[in-house]
C-alpha positions as CSV (number, residue, x, y, z in Angstrom):
1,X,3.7,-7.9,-26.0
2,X,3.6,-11.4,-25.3
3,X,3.3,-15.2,-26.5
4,X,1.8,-17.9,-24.7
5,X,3.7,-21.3,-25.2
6,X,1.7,-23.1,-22.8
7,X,-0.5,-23.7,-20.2
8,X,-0.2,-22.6,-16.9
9,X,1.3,-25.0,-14.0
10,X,-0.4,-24.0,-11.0
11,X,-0.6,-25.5,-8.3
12,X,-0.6,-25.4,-4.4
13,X,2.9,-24.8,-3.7
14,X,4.8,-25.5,-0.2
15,X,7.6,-22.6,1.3
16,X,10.4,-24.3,-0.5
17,X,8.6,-24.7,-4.0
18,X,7.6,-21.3,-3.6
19,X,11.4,-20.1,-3.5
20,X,12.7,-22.6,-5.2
21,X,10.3,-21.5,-8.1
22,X,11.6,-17.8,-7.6
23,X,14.8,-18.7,-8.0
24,X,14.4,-20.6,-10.6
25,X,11.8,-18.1,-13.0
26,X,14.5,-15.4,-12.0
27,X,17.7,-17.0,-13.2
28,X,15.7,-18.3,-16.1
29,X,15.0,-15.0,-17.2
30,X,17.8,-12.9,-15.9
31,X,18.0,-10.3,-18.6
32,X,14.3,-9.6,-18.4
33,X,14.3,-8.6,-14.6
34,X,17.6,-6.7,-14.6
35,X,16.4,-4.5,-17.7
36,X,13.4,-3.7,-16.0
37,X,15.2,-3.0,-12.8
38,X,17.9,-1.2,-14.7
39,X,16.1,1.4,-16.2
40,X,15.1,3.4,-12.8
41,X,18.4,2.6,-11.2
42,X,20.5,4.7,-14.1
43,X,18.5,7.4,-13.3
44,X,18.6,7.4,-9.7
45,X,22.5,6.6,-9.9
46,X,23.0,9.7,-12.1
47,X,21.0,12.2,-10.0
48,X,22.7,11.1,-6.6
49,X,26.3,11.2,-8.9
50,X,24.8,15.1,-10.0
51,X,23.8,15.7,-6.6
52,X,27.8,15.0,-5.3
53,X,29.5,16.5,-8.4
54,X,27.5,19.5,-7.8
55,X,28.8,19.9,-4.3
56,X,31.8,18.8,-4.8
57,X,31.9,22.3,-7.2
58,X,30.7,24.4,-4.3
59,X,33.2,23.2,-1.8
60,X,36.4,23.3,-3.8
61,X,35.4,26.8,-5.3
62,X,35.4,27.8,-1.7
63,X,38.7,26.4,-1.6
64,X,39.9,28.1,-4.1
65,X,38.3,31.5,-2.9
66,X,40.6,31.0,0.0
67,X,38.1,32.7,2.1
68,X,35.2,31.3,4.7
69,X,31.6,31.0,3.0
70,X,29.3,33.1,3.9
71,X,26.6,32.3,6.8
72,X,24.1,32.7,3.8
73,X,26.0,31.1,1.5
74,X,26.5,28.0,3.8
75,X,22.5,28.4,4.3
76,X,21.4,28.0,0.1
77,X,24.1,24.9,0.0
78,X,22.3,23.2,2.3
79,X,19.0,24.4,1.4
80,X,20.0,23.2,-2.3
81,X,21.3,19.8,-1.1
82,X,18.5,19.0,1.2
83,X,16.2,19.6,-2.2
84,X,18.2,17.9,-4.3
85,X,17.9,15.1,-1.7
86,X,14.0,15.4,-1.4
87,X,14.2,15.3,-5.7
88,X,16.4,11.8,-5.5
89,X,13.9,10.7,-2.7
90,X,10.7,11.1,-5.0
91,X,12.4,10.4,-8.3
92,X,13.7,6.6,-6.9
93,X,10.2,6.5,-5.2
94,X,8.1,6.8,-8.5
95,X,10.9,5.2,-10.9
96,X,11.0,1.9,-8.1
97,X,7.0,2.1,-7.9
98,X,6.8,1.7,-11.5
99,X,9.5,-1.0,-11.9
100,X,8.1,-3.2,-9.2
101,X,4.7,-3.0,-11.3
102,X,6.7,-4.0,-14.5
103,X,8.3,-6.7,-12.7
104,X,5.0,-7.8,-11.0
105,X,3.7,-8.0,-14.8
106,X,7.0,-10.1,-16.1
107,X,6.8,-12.4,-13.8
108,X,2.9,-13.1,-13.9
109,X,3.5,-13.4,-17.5
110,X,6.1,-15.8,-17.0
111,X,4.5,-18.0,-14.2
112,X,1.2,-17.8,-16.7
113,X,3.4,-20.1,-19.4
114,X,3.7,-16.8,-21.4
115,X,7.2,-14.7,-23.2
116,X,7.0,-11.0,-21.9
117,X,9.4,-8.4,-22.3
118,X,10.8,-5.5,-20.9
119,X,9.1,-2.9,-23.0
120,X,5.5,-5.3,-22.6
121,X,6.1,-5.4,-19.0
122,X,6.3,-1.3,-19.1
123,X,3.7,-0.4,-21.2
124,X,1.4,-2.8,-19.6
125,X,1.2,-0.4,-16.5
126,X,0.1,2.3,-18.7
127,X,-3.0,3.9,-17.0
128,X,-2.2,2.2,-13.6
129,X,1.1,3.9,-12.4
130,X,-0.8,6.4,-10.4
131,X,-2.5,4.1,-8.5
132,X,0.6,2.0,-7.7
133,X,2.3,5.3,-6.4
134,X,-0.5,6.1,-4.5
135,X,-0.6,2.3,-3.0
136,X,2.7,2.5,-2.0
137,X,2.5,5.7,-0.6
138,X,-0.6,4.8,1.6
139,X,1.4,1.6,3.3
140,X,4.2,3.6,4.3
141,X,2.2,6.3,5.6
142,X,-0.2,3.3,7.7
143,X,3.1,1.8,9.1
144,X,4.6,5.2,9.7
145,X,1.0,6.0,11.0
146,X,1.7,3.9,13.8
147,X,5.5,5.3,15.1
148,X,4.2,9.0,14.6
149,X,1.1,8.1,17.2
150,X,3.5,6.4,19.5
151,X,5.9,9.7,19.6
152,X,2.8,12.0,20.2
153,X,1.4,9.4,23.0
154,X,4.4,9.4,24.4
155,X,5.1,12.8,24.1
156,X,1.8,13.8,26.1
157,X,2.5,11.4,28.6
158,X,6.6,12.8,29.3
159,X,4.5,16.5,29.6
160,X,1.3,15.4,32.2
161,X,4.5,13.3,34.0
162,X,6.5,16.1,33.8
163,X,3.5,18.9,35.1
164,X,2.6,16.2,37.8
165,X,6.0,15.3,39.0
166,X,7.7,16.7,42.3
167,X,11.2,16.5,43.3
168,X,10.7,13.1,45.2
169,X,8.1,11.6,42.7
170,X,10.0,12.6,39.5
171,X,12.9,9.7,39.2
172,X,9.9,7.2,39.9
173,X,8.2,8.4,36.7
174,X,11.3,9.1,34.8
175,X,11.5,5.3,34.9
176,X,7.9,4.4,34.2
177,X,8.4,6.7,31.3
178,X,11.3,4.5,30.2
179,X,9.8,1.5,30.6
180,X,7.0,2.2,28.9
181,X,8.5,3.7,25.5
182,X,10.7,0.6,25.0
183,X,7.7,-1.7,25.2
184,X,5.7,0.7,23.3
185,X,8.5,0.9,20.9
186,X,8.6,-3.1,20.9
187,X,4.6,-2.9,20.6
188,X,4.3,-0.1,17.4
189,X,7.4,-2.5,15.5
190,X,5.2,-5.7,16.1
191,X,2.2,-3.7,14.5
192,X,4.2,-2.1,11.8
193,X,5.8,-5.6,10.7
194,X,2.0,-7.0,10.6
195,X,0.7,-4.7,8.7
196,X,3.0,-4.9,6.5
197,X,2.6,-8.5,6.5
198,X,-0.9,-8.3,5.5
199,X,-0.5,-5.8,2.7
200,X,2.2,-7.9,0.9
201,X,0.6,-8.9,-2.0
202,X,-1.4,-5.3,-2.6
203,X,0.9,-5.0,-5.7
204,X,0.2,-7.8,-7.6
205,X,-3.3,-7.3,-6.4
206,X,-3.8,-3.8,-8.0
207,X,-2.0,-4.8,-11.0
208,X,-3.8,-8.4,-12.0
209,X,-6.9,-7.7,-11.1
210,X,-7.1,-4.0,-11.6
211,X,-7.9,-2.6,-8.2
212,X,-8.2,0.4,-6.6
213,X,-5.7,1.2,-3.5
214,X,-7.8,0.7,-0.8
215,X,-9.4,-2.3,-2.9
216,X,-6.2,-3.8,-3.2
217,X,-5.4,-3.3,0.7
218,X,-8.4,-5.2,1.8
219,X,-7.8,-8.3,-1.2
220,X,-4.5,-8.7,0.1
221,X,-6.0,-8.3,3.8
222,X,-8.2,-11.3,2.9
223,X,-5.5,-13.3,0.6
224,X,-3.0,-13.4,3.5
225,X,-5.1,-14.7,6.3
226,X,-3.5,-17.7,7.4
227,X,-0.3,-16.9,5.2
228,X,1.4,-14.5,7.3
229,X,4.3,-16.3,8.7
230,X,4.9,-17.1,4.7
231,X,5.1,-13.7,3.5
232,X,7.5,-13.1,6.3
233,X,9.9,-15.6,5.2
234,X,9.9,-14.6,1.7
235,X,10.0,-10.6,2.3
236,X,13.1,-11.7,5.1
237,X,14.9,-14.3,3.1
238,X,14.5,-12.0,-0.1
239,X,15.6,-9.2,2.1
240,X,18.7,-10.6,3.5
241,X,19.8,-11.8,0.0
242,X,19.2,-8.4,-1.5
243,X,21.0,-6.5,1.3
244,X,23.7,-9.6,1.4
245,X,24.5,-9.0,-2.6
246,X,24.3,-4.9,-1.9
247,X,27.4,-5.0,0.6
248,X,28.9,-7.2,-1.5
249,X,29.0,-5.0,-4.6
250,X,29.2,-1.7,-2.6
251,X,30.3,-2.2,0.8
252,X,34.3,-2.5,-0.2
253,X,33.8,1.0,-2.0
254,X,31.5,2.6,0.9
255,X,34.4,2.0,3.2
256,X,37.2,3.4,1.6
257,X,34.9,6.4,1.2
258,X,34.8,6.4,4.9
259,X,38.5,6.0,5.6
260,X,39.5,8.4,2.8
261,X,36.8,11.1,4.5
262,X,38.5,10.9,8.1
263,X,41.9,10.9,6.8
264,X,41.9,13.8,4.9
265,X,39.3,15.6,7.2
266,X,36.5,16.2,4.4
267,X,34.9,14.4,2.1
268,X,36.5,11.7,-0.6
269,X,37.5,12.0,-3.8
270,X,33.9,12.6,-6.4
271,X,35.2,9.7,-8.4
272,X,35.4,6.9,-5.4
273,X,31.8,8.3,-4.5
274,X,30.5,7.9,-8.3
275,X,32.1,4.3,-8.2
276,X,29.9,4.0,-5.4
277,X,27.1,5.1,-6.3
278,X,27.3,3.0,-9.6
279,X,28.5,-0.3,-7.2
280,X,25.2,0.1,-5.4
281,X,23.2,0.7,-8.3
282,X,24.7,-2.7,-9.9
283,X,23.8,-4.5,-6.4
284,X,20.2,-3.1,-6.4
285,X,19.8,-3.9,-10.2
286,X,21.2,-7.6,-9.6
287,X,18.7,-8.4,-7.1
288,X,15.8,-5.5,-6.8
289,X,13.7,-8.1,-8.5
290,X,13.5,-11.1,-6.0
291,X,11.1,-9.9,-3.2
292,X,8.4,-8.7,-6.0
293,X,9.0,-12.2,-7.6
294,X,8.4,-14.1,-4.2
295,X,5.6,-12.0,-3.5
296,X,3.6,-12.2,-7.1
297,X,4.2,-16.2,-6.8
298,X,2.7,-16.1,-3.0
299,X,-0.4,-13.9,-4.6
300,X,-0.6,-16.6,-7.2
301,X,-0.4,-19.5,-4.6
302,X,-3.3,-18.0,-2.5
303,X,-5.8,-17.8,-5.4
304,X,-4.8,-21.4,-6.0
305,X,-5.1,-22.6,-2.2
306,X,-8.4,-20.1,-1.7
307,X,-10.0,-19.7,-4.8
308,X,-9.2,-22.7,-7.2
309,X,-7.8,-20.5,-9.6
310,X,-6.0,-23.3,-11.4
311,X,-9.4,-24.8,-12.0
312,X,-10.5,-21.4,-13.5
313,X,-7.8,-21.1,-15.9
314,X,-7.6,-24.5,-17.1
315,X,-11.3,-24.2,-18.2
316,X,-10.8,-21.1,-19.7
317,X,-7.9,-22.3,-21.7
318,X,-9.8,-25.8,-22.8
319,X,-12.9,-23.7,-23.4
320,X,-13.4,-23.4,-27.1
321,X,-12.9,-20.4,-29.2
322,X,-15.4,-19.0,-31.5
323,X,-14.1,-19.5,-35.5
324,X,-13.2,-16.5,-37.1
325,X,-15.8,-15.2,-39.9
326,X,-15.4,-16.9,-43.1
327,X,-14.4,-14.5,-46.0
328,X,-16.7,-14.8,-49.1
């Protein structure tokens, strides 16, 4: 699966050395992380291609018919797209969950001194891809968590106002009521960025040390104490590159799309959407691996800072290895 060539270099590392490092591991080892990233993105770009082909088909034989659909008709197209849209949705889901663990192996391997590969890196989340869904699925529903309690609040508050509220009272809370959803807005986006903050090294957590969900919550909890303003440079630097490359390779292609769309009243041509599809594919591909990289490092970096972990692996690799049986 893998070879080790040397010993690790770890060491307490500084913002810049951390992304200098991730930019250095990923161009080393370009083909690694795009194969890994490559393999969920051909599926995902050849469902959503399906998914517009196939109503594409519907449309033009409507066309053809010469005749207005059917309110029923109209109803099962949309039904079948909105499915087909949920399908996409849980397919990229599970396909991304399980590259980001690959990825979180390859570069672990590769920060360890080691020579993984993209088959290694898939194989060794064999038995764990469950868990890594289910992490991934807890965050988002903890950060959404926090928006969904904020509607309800505000909800209950906009109907006591509204119950309570006469003619001359009813501007006065109309206001109130504004004021306080954009600060309670502003309030649920500062607590949904922390959290997120302080789950952003669950991943490698789960993954290198074998965790549980919730396990892997609270050790990334207690890694990034007093490392939060560091995660949120890598996740936003990573982020901007990522969306930066993105527009770059799709953007040109999404807007001629749009043009295309207004001028002919409907929708473009299938193939400009495929070469869409395909563009965006290439951009998320390209740089998909850079935040997980950035993150796995910071996990890395913690254990050095918190728990000497270069210490632990440098007597573990000088500690002596028992001989192998003689043969008579």
């Amino acid at each position: 699966m893998s070879t080790a060539v040397s010993i690790p270099d770890l060491r307490p590392l500084s913002l810049g050395e951390l992304l200098d490092r991730t930019f250095t591991y990923y161009r080393r080892n370009f083909w690694l992380f795009v194969g890994i990233m490559a393999i969920p993105q051909v599926i995902v770009v050849a469902l959503n291609t399906t998914l517009v082909g196939l109503e594409a088909i519907t449309r033009s034989g409507a066309e053809v018919a010469g005749t207005e659909p059917s309110a029923a008709l109209v109803t099962g197209a949309q039904m079948g797209f909105a499915l087909g849209m949920v399908i996409v949705f849980l397919s990229y889901f599970t396909l991304y969950a399980v590259a980001l663990g690959a990825t979180t192996y390859a570069i672990s391997e590769v920060h360890l001194g080691r020579l993984p590969t993209v088959r290694g890196s898939y194989r060794s989340i064999r038995g764990r891809a469950g868990r890594l869904f289910l992490l991934i699925l807890g965050v988002l529903f903890r950060v959404l968590g926090i928006f969904i309690l904020f509607v309800a609040g505000l909800g209950a508050i906009g109907a006591v106002a509204g119950a309570l509220g006469g003619p001359g009272v009813a501007p006065v809370l109309f206001i109130l009521l504004i004021i306080f959803s954009l600060l309670g807005m502003l309030a649920a986006a500062v607590v949904a960025v922390l959290m997120l903050l302080r789950y952003g090294v669950a991943v490698p957590a789960l993954l290198l040390e074998n965790l549980r969900p919730r396990e892997a919550i609270r050790r990334s909890i207690q890694l990034t104490q007093g490392n939060l303003g560091r995660v949120f440079l890598i996740i936003f630097l990573m982020s901007m590159v990522s969306w930066t490359v993105a527009m770059m390779c799709q953007g040109p292609f999404l807007a001629a799309t749009m043009i295309l769309a207004v001028k002919s009243q409907g929708a473009a041509p299938l193939w400009l959407q495929a070469i869409s599809n395909v563009a965006g594919g290439v951009g998320q591909t390209v740089t998909g691996p850079l935040l997980m990289i950035g993150l796995s490092l910071l996990y890395y970096d913690t254990r050095v800072r918190k728990e000497g972990l270069d210490l632990q692996l440098i007597m573990d690799a000088l500690e002596p290895r028992p001989a192998p049986p003689a043969h008579p």
